[in-house]
C-alpha positions in Angstrom: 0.0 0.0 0.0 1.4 3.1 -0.8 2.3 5.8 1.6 -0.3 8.5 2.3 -3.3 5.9 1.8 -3.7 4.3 4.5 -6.7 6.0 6.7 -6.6 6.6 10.2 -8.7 4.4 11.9 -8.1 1.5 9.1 -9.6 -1.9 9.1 -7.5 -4.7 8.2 -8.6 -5.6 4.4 -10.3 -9.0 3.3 -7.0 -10.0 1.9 -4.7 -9.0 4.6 -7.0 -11.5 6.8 -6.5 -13.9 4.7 -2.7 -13.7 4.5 -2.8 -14.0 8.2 -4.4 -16.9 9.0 -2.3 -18.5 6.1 1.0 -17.5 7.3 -0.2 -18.8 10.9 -1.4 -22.0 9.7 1.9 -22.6 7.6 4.3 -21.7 10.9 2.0 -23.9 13.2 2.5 -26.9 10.5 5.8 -26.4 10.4 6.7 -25.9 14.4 4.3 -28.9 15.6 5.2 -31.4 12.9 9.3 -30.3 13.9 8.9 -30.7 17.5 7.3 -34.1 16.7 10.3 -34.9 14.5 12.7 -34.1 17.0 11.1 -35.0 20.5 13.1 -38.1 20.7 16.4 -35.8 21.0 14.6 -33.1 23.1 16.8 -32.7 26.7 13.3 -31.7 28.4 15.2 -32.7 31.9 17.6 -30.1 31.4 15.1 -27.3 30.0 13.6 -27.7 33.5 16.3 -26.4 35.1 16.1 -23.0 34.4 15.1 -20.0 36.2 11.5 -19.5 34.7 10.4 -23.0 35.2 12.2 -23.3 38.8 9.9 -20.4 40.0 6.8 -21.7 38.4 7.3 -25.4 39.8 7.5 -23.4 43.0 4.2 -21.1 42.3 2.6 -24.5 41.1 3.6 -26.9 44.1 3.8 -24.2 47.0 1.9 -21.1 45.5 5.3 -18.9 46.3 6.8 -17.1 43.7 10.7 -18.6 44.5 13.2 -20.4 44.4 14.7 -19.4 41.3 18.0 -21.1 41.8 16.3 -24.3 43.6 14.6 -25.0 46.6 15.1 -23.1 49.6 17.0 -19.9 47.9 13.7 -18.0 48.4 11.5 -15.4 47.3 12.6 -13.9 43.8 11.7 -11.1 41.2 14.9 -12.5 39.2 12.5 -13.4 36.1 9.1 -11.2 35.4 5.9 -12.8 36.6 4.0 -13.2 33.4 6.1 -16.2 31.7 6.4 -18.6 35.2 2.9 -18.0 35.7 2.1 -19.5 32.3 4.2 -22.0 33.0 2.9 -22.9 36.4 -0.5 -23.1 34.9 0.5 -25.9 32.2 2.4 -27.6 35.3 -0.6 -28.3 36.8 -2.9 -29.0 34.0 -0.8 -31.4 32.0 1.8 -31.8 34.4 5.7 -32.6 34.3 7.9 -34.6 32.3 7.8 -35.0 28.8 3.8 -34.3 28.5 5.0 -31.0 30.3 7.8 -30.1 27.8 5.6 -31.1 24.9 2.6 -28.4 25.8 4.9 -25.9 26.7 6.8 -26.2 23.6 3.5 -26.7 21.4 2.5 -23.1 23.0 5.6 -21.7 22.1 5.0 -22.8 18.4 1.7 -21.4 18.8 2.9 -17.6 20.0 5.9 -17.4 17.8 3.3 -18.7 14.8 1.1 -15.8 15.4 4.2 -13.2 15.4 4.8 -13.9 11.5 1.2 -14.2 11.3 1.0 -10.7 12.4 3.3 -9.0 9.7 0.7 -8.4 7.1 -0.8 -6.7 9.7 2.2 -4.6 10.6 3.4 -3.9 7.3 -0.1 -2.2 6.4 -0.2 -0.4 9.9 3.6 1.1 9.3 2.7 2.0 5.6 5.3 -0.3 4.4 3.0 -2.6 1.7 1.3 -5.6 2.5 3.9 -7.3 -0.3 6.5 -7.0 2.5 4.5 -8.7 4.9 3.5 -11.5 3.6 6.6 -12.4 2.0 8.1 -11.4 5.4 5.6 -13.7 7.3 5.6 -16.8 4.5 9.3 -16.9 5.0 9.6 -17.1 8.3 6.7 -19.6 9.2 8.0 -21.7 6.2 12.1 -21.3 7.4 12.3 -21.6 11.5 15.9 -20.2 11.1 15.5 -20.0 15.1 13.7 -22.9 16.0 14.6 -24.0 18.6 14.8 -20.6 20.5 11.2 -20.0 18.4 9.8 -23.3 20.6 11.2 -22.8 23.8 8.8 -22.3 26.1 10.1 -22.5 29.4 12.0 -18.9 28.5 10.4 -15.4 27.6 11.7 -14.6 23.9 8.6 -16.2 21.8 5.9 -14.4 23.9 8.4 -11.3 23.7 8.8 -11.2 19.9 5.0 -11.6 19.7 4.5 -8.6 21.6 7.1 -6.3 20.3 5.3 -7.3 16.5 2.0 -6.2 18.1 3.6 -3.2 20.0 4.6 -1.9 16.2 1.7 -2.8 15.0 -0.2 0.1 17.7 2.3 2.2 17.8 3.1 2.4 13.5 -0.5 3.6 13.5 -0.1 6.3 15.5 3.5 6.9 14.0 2.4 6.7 10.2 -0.5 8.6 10.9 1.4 11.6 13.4 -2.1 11.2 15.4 -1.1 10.8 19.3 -4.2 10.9 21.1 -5.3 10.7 24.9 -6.6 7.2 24.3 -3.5 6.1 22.0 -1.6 6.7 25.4 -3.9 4.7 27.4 -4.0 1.7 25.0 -0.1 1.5 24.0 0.5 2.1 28.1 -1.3 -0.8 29.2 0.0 -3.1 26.5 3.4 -2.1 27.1 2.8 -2.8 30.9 1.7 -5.9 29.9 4.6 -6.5 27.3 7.1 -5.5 30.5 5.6 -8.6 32.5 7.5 -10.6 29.9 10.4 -8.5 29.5 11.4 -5.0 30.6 13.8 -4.4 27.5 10.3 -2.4 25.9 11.4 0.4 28.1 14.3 1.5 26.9 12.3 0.4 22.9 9.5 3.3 24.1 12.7 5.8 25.4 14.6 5.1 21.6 10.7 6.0 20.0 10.3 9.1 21.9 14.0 10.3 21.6 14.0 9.7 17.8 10.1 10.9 17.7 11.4 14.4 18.7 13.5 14.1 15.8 10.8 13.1 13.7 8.1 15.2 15.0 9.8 18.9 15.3 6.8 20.2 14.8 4.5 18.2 17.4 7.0 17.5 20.2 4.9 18.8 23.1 1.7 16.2 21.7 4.5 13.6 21.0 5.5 14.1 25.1 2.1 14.5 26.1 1.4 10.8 24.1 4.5 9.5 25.8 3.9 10.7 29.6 0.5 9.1 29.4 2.2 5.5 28.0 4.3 6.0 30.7 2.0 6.5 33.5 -0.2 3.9 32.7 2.9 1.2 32.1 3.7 2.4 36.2 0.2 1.9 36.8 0.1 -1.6 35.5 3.3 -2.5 37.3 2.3 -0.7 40.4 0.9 -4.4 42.1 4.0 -6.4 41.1 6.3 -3.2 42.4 4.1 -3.6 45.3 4.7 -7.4 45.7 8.4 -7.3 45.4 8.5 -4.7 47.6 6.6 -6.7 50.5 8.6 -10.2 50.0 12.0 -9.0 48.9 12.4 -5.5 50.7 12.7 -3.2 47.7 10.2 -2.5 44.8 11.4 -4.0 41.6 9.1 -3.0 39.0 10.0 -6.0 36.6 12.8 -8.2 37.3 16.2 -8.1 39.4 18.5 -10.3 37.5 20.8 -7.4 35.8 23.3 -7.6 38.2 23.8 -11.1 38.5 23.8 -11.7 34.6 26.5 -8.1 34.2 29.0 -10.6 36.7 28.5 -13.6 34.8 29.2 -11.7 31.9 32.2 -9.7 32.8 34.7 -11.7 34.6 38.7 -12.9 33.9 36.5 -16.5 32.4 33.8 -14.5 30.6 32.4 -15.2 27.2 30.7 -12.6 24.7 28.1 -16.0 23.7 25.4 -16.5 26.1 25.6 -20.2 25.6 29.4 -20.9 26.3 29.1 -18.8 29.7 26.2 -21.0 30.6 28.8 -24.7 29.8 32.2 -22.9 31.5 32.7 -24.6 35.0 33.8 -21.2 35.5 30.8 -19.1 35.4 30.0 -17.6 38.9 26.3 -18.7 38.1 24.1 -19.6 41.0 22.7 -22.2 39.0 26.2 -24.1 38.3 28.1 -22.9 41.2 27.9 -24.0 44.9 29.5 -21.6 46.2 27.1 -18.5 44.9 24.3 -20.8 46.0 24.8 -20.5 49.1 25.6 -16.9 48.9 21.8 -16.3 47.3 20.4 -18.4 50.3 22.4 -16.4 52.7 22.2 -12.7 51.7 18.8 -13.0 49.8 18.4 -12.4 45.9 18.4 -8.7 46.1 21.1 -8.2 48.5 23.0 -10.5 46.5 22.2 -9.2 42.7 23.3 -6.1 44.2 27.0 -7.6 45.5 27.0 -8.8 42.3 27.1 -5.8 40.4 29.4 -4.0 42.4 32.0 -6.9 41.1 31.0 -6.7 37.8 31.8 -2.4 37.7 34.9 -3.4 39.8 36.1 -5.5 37.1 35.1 -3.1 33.7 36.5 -0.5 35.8 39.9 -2.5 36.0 39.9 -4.1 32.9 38.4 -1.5 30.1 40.6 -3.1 27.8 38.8 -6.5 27.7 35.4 -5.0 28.7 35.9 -3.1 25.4 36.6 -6.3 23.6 33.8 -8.4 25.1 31.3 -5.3 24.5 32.2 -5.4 20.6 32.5 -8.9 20.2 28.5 -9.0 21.8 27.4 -6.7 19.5 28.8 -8.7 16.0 27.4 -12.1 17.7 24.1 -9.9 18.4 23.7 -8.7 14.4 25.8 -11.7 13.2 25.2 -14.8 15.5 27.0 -18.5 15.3 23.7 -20.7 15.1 24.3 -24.6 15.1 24.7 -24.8 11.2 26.4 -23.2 8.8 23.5 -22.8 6.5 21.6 -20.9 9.5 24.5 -18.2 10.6 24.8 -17.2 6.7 21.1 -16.6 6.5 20.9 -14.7 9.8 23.7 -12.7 8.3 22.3 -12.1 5.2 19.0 -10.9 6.6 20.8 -8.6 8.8 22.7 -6.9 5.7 19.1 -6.9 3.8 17.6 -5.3 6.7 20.5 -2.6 7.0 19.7 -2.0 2.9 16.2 -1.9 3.9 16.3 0.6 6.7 18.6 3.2 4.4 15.7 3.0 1.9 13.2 3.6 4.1 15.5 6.5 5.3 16.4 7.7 1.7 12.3 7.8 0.9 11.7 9.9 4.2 9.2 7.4 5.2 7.6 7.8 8.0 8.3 4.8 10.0 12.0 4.8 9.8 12.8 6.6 13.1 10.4 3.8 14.7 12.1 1.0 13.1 15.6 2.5 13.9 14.6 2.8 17.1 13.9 -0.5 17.8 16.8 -1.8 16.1 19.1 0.6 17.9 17.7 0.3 21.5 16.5 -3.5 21.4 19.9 -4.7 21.8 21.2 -1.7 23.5 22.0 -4.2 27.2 23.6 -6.5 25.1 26.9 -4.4 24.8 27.1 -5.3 28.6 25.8 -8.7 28.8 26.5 -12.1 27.0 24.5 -13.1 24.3 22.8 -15.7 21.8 20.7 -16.4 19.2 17.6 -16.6 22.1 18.7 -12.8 22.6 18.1 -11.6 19.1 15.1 -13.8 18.7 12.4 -10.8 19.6 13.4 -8.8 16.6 13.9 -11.4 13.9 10.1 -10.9 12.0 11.0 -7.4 12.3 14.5 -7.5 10.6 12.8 -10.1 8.2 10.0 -7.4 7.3 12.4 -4.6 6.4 14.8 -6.9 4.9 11.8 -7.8 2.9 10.7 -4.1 2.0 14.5 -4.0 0.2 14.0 -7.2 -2.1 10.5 -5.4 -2.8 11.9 -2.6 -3.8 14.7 -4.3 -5.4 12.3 -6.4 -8.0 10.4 -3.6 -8.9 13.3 -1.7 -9.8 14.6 -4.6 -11.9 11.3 -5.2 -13.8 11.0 -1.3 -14.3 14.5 -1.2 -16.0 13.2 -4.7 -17.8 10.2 -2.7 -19.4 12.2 0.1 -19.9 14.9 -1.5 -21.8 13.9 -2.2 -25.8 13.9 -5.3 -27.3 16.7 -6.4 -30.0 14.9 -8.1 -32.9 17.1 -9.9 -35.3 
């Protein structure tokens, strides 16, 4: 769709449904019938081991939201609320084991399904074309480049990229549109409160949009900040009972989770990593999880006491070692934008749709269309934490449709170009 033809308060068109419910019923297909495949390799014993489940077999089996290290290291805020609750809910519907792992994964499916399913949807909102879209969202429920991140479900990134696809989807409206009404406010504030349940990294998403929307919106910066002030109070507003909460059982209020100094340690240290993954395997990794000794230390000193101990050692070391901080910092980013999946195949197409998505953001730019500064805002401030901690393929996860969609407005644009210069050029008859 062209830009400047969109209305305000579109509908979604009869054909943009359509492509939807395709692009959700090809990912589904896809996901189920490759967690079937594999479910005889699936390490389902050591996926409930980490954090997220070990709180919700804890909400499930004792109704406390704790132990997130194991039993008895106590109340925690160290993931947000919204995933282990999900989780403690399948635990005691379907249960544990392998029936446990199966629903949880089949959900996961389900969620990150519905986040290509959603592109159409996006595209159309941002002005971008529904072409874009679809091609965006048949390509990536067809080729689970991430799948196995894409079907975890005992970790946050699925649900996350889900709702940063449907935060685009409200906010490219009001973006595309330059309409930021009292109501906008209201609605994108509650979602994002929502969204922040999951994971808190859409704050610093909504601080990149309003910085940038200055920038874009010279003209209408007091509306923009009046729009923004109102998303913000009612994100506070939704968090206020979990604040609240944390507040009572842990002694300070953490308004989403309190795992940032723990996971700046266990990625700046003399055995540090820049991959998420290889930190996680070292024997070295002061991780509560794999280590004893800091075990004990969370049972002693509490989790927020101890988070906090563990930040001071992670400054400590940067401070003392800016040399390798430096180098860990840049070698996050390239693994962030370029990341080492399992096979070859999969790291050069990851690459190849980060380079598309670079071409497709300088078009966008180049065009002066409207929802660049939203789209480079996302990109820029997403990933903004992982200069300081360790990362993976999980980690970039959230953002994929969204690269895939602007790396997909590029080879749009690219084809029409070639077949103009095809019509344009004469035939040679002989």
């Amino acid at each position: 769709m062209p830009i400047g033809t969109t209305p305000w308060k579109c509908r979604l068109q009869h054909s943009t449904k359509w492509w939807i419910a395709i692009i959700f019923c090809v990912g589904l297909i896809v996901r189920v019938s490759l967690i079937l495949l594999t479910l005889h390799n699936a390490d389902h014993a050591r996926m409930d081991q980490v954090e997220p489940y070990l709180i919700a077999t804890s909400l499930a089996n004792k109704g406390t939201y704790a132990d997130a290290f194991g039993s008895g290291t106590g109340p925690s805020a160290h993931t947000a609320p919204a995933l282990p609750i999900i989780l403690a809910i399948i635990i005691r519907v379907v249960g544990v084991g392998l029936a446990g792992y199966l629903a949880r994964s089949i959900l996961a499916a389900i969620v990150s399904s519905a986040a290509y399913a959603m592109l159409p949807a996006m595209a159309v909102r941002c002005r971008l074309g529904l072409s874009p879209g679809v091609i965006a969202g048949l390509a990536g429920a067809a080729v689970p480049l991430n799948f196995f991140n894409q079907t975890a479900g005992d970790f946050d990134q699925p649900y996350t990229m889900l709702g940063l696809v449907g935060l685009c989807c409200i906010l490219g409206g009001y973006w595309a549109n330059e309409r930021f009404s009292l109501r906008g406010g209201i609605t994108l504030g509650l979602f994002s409160g929502a969204l922040c349940l999951l994971n808190p990294a859409v704050m610093q998403v909504l601080a990149g949009c309003y910085l940038f929307g200055m920038l874009r919106f010279a003209k209408r910066r007091k509306e923009l900040s009046i729009f923004m002030a109102t998303v913000a109070a009612f994100m506070i507003l939704f968090l206020s009972p979990w604040a609240y909460r944390n507040h009572e059982a842990l002694g300070k209020a953490i308004w989403t989770r309190s795992n940032f100094g723990l996971e700046l340690s266990v990625s700046n240290n003399d055995y540090a990593s820049a991959q998420y993954e290889v930190n996680v395997l070292s024997p070295d990794s002061p991780h509560p999880l794999t280590q004893k000794k800091e075990n004990d230390r969370v049972r002693q000193m509490g989790e927020v006491a101890y988070n906090q101990a563990k930040q001071k050692e992670a400054v400590s070391w940067i401070r003392s070692h800016p040399g390798r901080f430096a180098q860990l910092a840049m070698q996050r980013c390239l693994f962030f934008w370029f990341p080492l999946m399992k096979r070859w195949w999969q790291t050069i197409a990851e690459a190849l749709i980060t380079l598309f998505a670079i071409a497709g953001l300088l078009g966008l730019f180049m065009k002066k269309h409207p929802a660049f500064w939203m789209l480079l805002a996302i990109l820029v401030f997403y990933p903004a934490v992982y200069a300081f901690v360790a990362v993976g393929p999980r980690c970039r996860l959230p953002i994929e449709p969204i690269l895939l969609l602007i790396a997909s407005c590029f080879c749009v644009y690219l084809w029409r170009t070639l077949e103009k210069r095809r019509k344009r050029t004469p035939e040679i008859v002989l």
